[in-house]
N, C-alpha and C positions, 0 to 999 in steps of 0.2 A: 472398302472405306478405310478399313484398320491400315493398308498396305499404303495409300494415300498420303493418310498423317507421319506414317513410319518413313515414306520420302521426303515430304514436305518437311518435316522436322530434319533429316538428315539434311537436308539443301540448306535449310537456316544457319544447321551447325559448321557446315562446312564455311558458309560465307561470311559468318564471325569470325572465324579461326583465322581463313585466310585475310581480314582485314584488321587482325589486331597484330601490332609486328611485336615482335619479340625483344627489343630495345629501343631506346629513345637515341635519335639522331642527334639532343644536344643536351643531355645530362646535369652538364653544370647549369642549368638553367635551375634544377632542380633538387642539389645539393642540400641548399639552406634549409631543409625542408617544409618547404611551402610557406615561409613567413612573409608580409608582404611589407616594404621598405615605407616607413611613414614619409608623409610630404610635411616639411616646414608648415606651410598651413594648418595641418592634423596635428600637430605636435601642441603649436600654438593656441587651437582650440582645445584642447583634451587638457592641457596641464596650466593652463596662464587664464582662459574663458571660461572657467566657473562663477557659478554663480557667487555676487559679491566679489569678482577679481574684477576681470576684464570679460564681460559678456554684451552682449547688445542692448544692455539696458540705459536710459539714459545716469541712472547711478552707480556705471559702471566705473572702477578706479583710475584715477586722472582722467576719465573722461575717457578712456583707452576701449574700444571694441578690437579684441581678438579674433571673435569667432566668425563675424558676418565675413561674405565673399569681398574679394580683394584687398585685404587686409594689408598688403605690401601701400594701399595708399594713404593709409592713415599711419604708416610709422615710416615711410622712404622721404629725408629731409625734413619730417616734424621733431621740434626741441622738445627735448624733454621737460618735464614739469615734476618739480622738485626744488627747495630751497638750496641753490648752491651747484645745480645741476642744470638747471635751465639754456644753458649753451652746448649744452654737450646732446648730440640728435642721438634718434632713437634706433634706426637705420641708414647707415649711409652706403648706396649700393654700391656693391663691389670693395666694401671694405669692411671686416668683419672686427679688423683691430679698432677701427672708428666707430663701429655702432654700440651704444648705449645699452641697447638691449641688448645684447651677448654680454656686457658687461654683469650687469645685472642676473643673467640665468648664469653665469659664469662665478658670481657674489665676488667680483674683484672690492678692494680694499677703498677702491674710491667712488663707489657707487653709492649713493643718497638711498635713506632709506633700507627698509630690510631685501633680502634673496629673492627673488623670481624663480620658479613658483616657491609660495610661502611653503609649504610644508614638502620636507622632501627636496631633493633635485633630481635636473634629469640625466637618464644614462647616458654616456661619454656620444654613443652614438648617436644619439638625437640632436646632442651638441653641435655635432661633426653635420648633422642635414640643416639645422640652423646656418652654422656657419656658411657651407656652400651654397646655401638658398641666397645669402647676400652676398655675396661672390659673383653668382648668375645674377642677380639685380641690376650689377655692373654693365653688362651685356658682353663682356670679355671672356667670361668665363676661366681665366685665368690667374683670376686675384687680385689683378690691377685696378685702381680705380679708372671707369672711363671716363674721359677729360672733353666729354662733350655730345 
C-alpha cells in the first residue's frame, strides 16, 4: 500500500511539473504588475458618485446620477446646468475639447461653479480614460467628432 501512494504521488508530481511551463508566452501582458485599467465608468462612480455628489438619489447634484448603468446617456448631448453655463453640454461624443465635464474634472478657468471632484483631483491617467472614453463615444475612435 505504502509502494502505491509512493507512485501515485510521484505520477501526480510528475504531471504538475510537466504542465507548468517554465515562461510565459506573453509577458508584457504582465509587466504592470497586475493593476487593472479603470473604465471611465469606474472612475466616474468611485470619485464624482458619492454620496451628496452625483449618486442615484433623486438629491443627487444638478440632478446628475453618475453611478447607475449607462451613464454615457444621461451626460452625451445634455446642457449643463449652471448660471452662465447652461449652453455649454456635458459630453459631446468624440470630442473631449467640447465636453463640459472634462472641463470641469480638468478645473479650466471657465467652468461655473467649483472643480469636479470637490476634494482632491484625479490622476493624469484617469484623465487620459476620461478623455478617450469620449473620443470612443464618437464611434471614430480617432478624435474626430462623428458627423452623423
Amino acid at each position: 500500500m505504502k509502494r502505491f501512494a509512493s507512485l501515485t504521488c510521484g505520477v501526480l508530481l510528475a504531471l504538475v511539473v510537466a504542465g507548468c511551463p517554465a515562461s510565459l508566452s506573453n509577458p508584457e501582458d504582465f509587466i504592470d504588475g497586475g493593476t487593472v485599467e479603470k473604465e471611465a465608468e469606474t472612475i466616474l462612480a468611485e470619485s464624482c458618485g458619492t454620496t451628496g455628489c452625483h449618486d442615484a438619489s433623486p438629491q443627487a447634484a444638478a440632478g446628475l446620477d453618475l453611478i447607475s448603468l449607462n451613464v454615457e446617456s444621461r451626460v452625451v448631448g445634455i446642457n449643463a446646468i449652471g448660471l452662465g453655463c447652461e449652453s455649454d453640454i456635458l459630453v459631446v461624443a468624440g470630442d473631449p475639447e467640447g465636453s463640459y465635464l472634462l472641463d470641469k474634472v480638468l478645473d479650466l478657468p471657465a467652468i461655473c461653479g467649483l472643480q469636479m471632484p470637490l476634494v482632491g483631483s484625479l490622476p493624469a491617467d484617469e484623465i487620459e480614460i476620461l478623455r478617450q472614453w469620449i473620443i470612443d463615444l464618437g464611434g471614430s475612435g480617432d478624435g474626430a467628432v462623428d458627423g452623423g
